[in-house]
C-alpha angles and dihedrals in degrees: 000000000000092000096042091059090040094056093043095046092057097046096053086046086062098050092043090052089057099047096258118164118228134204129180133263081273092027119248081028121071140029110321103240099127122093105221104241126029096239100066088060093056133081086216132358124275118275111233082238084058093048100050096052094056094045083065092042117110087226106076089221092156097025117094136049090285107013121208101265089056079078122099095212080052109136087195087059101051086050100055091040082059104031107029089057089061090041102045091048089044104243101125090150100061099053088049086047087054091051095051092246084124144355110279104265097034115125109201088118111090095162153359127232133182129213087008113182123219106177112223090207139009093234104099089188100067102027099028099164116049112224115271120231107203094206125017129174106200098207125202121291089251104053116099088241117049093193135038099187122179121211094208118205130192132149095333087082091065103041128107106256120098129242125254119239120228117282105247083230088077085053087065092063083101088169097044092060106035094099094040111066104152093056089044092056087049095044093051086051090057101049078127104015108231095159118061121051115174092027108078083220096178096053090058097054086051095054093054095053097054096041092048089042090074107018101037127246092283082041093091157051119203123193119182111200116191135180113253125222137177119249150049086299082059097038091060099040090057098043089054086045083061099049090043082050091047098053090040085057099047081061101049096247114145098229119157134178129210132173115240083232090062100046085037082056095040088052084053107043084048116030097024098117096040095036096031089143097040095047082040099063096039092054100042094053102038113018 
């Protein structure tokens, strides 16, 4: 919990430093940690486009007084202050350039979606909520991937509630795993998950599946961006985002990781005098 406490601690110092109001989880009750209205946890506010894709979203992320996102721990936040920029100025392929999804100049991105759903099955009994992508880019009919999707991660891998393990129905989609092995060995170790403790494993595999399901295994691209952080709690994580790499990999999934701390340095190295508002915002909340 280290890490957790870290994270939100020095989330709360930056709104405080610039004279941002909190409020608790209800409001006048619970630790202040949301900022009162959205906006002020937002490098800009949210597209329609933005908002509309977390309104159907199954994670209530704008919903409640205050929503999630209000929140400055808030990994949907983070997500849109990093991805919506790129999106609203109509640059995509810059920001999927900066996560290695593609070489810089390259066009395939035509757009960027959050909380993006891709069903693993039609049978809504069994698999009722599709799973949901934080960050897509839908890229062009002609490219080799069709998706570049982004599993984001902030202060939530460090907290104290335990990961779910994978549910033994996914374990029933014989064709889905057939030409991944080495995934479906790992996913029937973790029906409950008593490995990994900081990498939401499960969420992952279900990522690919979907996202295999209806684009093919050579059809995606998956990053998963996490937020760094010193310490055994990050030793571990990384170490568990390796083996996870590792077994992806055995199964020709192309499947990457990146700290939000290295693409939040790459932007800057790279875009810093043209996008100045935009790099010093990033590195002053979360370098």
């Amino acid at each position: 919990m280290k890490a957790y406490k870290y994270i939100t601690s020095k989330q709360t110092q930056w709104a405080l430093n610039r004279g941002i109001p909190l409020i608790g989880s209800k409001g006048a009750k619970g630790r202040p940690a949301y900022t009162s209205e959205l906006n002020q946890n937002l490098f800009e506010s949210l597209g329609l486009d933005t908002r509309k894709s977390f309104e159907q979203g199954d994670g209530g992320e704008v919903s409640g007084n205050p929503a999630k996102m209000q929140a400055v721990h808030s990994s949907s936040a983070l997500g849109v202050n990093v991805f919506q920029y790129w999106q609203e100025i109509g640059q995509v392929s810059v920001i999927a350039s900066a996560c290695g999804f593609c070489r810089k100049g390259n066009t395939v991105s035509e757009k960027i979606v959050f909380e993006d759903k891709y069903p693993v099955d039609d049978n809504v009994g069994k698999f009722p909520i599709a799973p949901n992508i934080d960050v897509v880019f839908r890229n062009i009919d002609s490219a080799q991937f069709k998706r570049f999707a982004v599993e984001c991660k902030f202060s939530e891998a460090y907290g104290s509630q335990k990961h779910n393990g994978l549910k033994p129905a996914y374990l029933e989609l014989v064709k889905l795993w057939s030409d991944i092995p080495n995934l479906y060995e790992f996913a029937k170790s973790i029906c409950p998950d008593e490995h990994f403790v900081y990498l939401h494993s499960a969420q992952l595999i279900k990522h690919i599946l979907g996202l295999k399901r209806n684009f093919g295994k050579n059809g995606f691209r998956l990053l998963y961006l996490w937020y760094d952080v010193l310490g055994k709690e990050g030793a571990i994580h990384r170490d568990e985002i390796d083996k996870f790499y590792e077994i992806a990999k055995a199964d020709g999934i192309y499947f990457n990781t990146m700290s939000y701390q290295e693409l939040i340095l790459v932007l800057s190295k790279e875009y810093r005098q043209e996008h100045a508002k935009y790099i010093k915002y990033l590195s002053e909340r979360y370098l």
